[in-house]
Structure formats: structure tokens, C-alpha cells
N, C-alpha and C positions, 0 to 999 in steps of 0.2 A: 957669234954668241951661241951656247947650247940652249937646248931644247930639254925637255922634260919628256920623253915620250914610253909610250908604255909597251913594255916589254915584246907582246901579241903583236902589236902596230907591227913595230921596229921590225919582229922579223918574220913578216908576211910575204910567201913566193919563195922563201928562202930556206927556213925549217917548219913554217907554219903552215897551214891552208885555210882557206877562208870555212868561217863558220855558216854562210848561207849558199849554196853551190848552187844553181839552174844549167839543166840543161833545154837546150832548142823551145829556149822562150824568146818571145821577138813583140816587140814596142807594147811592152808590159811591163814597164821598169820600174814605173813609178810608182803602179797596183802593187806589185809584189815588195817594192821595198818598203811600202808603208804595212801593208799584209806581216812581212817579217819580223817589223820591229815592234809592232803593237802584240803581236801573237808571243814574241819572245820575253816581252814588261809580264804579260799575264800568267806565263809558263813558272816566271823566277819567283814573282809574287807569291802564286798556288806552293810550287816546292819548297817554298821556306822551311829552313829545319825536318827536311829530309835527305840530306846530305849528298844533295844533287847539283856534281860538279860542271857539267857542258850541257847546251842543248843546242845541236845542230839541226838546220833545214834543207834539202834537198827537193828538187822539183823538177820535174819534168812538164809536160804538157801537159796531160792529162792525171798526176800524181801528185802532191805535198807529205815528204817522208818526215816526221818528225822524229830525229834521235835523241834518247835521253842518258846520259852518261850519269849512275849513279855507284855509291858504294852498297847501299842498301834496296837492291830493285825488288825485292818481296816487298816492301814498305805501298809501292808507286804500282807493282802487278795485282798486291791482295789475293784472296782466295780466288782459287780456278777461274782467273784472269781476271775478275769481274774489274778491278781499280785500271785495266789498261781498257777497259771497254769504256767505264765512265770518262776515264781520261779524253778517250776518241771524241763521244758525244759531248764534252764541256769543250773541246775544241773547234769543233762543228757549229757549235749553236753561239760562242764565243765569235767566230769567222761570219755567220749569217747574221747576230747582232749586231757588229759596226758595220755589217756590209763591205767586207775583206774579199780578197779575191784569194779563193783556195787553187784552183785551176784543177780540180779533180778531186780525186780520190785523196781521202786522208788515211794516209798509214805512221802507225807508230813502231819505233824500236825502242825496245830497253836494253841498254850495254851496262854490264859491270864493272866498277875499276877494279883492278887488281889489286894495286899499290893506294891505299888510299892517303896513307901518311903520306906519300910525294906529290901532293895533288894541292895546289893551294888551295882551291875552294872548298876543300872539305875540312884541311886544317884551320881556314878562316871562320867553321861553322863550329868545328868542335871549339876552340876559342869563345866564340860568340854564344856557343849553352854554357862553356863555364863561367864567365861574365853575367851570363842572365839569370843565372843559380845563385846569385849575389858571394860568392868566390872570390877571396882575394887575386885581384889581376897579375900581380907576380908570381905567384903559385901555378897558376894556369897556363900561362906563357911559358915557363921556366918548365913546365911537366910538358906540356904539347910540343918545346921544341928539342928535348931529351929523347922524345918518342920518334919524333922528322929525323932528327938524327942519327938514330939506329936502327934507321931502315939504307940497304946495301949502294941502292939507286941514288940517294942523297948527297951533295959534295957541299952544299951550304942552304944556310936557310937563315931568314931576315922577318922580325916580323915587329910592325909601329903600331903601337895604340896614342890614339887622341880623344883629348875630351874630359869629362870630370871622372877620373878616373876614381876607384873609392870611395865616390859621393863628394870629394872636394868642389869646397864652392868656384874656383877656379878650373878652365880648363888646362892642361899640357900633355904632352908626349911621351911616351917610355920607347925605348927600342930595346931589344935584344938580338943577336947576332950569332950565329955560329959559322964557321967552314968560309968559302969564299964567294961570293955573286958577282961575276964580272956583267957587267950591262952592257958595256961598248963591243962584245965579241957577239958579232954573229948566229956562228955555229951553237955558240953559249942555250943552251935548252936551259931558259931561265922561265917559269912558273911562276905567274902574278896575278892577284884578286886582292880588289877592296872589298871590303864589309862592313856589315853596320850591324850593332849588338845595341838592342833595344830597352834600354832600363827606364824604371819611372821616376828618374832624374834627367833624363837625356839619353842623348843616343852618344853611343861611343864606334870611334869607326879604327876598321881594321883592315892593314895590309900586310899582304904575305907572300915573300920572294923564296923560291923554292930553287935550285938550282942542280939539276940530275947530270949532270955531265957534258960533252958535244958531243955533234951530231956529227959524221960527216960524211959526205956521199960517198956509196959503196962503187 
């Protein structure tokens, strides 16, 4: 029988690499995976609606690198650095709050995407302001995936809304579709994020397959 599995899983080791990396850490597995995934709920929380697509962690012994992949990082750096400073200390006194194990020094990066259209998390977010701007949902889906589209990098793009779409007293589904997204290929560089777009009827959630081409070993 098939599986449902998501995109990132499927192809881990293979074109993907893992989002928390450690190096020359030893019988701290437990500290840091709960460290990681409590630190990484608070990170996605605070960034909402700033169009921030990844955040990776890296650790050494005595380090915790926090990386933040966004399209907007003047938003998250603020004036002469000051929003990457608070960033630091809300991460520091967040980690000494639940009593987290940082294992050193906390440093952060900010990365910028390049392509932001080929990126689902951010098309998931532009989506989800124009949904919370009370925007007819056909409109917005139909403009945002014209836009994924006509970016050079893109070979398809896929994107479900569920829930009370238009205030309807019933929940159901819309899809829209363009180009191709193969799931079963491997090498397939297929781009997937759910989201949730927050109205005061409900929440309505979104998924977004983005498909940029294969990879394959040089």
C-alpha cells in the first residue's frame, strides 16, 4: 500500500540535508532534540508574516548557529542591526526560560532568498495575507500562481486550499495546478509547505508544491 509522505522526508540524504546538523556532540541527544524543536515552534511563531522561508540549526560543542532564511531580512536585521541583537537575547532568555540546553555561544545568520517566487513558504505566506485581507481566494491563488509561474526556475506548481473558503458555512477544497510535479522521482527538487491563514471565521489551511527542476550529481 502507498504512503502519504512528504516531500522534505522522501528525499533526505539524497537531494535534501537535514535542517538541524551537530557536530562532535556526544550523549546530548536528547537535550538537544528537545532544545531544537521547542526553539524552532518559538522561532516560526515570532516570524509569522515576515516572509521567512527556513530556519536551520547548527551546533557544535561549544556554539548554536541559528540560520534564518528570509526574502525580507532588513524586516528581522532593523536598523544598525539592532532587531538581530534582540533577536539573539529573545533566544537566549527563551533557551534559559524552559531550561534548553544551548551548549554555548549563540550566533545567528540571516540569508536572503533570491528567488522568492520558487520558494513555497513564502508563496504559502503571500497567499495567506491575501486571504487575511478578506480577498476573494480565486483571485489570489490564480494571481500568486501566474506570478510562480513566470519565474525561469519553475517547471510546476500545485497549490490546496481547505476550509470555509469565502465565509461559507461549509468547509471544502479548491486546487489549482499548473506545469508538472512528479512526487515519486527522487532527484525531482519538489518544494512543499503547509499553512494556515487565520480569518475570524476560522482558519483556512494551505499547501504548496513548487517544482524547480532535477538535480543531479555533478
Amino acid at each position: 500500500m502507498t504512503h502519504t509522505v512528504h516531500p522534505y522526508s522522501h528525499r533526505l540524504g539524497i537531494i535534501r540535508d537535514w535542517k538541524s546538523r551537530w557536530f562532535g556532540v556526544k550523549n546530548k541527544y536528547k537535550e538537544f532534540l528537545k532544545s531544537d524543536v521547542l526553539l524552532r515552534e518559538y522561532l516560526e511563531k515570532r516570524f509569522r508574516g515576515q516572509y521567512v522561508s527556513n530556519i536551520e540549526m547548527e551546533r557544535g560543542e561549544k556554539i548554536l548557529r541559528v540560520i534564518v532564511e528570509t526574502s525580507r531580512p532588513g524586516m528581522i536585521i532593523g536598523r544598525n542591526g539592532e532587531g538581530a541583537t534582540k533577536l539573539r537575547e529573545d533566544i537566549m532568555s527563551f533557551i534559559a526560560k524552559n531550561k534548553l540546553s544551548a551548549g554555548g555561544e549563540v550566533k545567528i545568520d540571516i540569508k536572503e532568498v533570491k528567488s522568492p517566487e520558487s520558494n513555497a513558504s513564502i508563496v504559502a505566506q503571500m497567499i495567506a495575507d491575501g486571504l487575511e485581507k478578506r480577498l476573494p481566494f480565486r483571485r489570489v491563488v490564480k494571481s500568486v500562481v501566474e506570478k510562480v509561474m513566470a519565474n525561469r526556475d519553475v517547471q510546476g506548481v500545485k497549490v490546496e486550499l481547505s476550509g470555509r473558503l469565502g465565509g461559507a458555512s461549509m468547509a471544502r477544497q479548491e486546487k489549482m495546478k499548473r506545469g508538472r510535479i512528479p512526487l515519486q522521482t527522487f532527484r525531482a527538487d519538489v518544494d512543499f509547505v503547509k499553512y494556515e491563514a487565520r480569518l475570524p471565521y476560522g482558519g483556512i489551511g494551505i499547501k504548496v508544491w513548487i517544482y524547480r527542476g532535477e538535480i543531479f550529481n555533478k
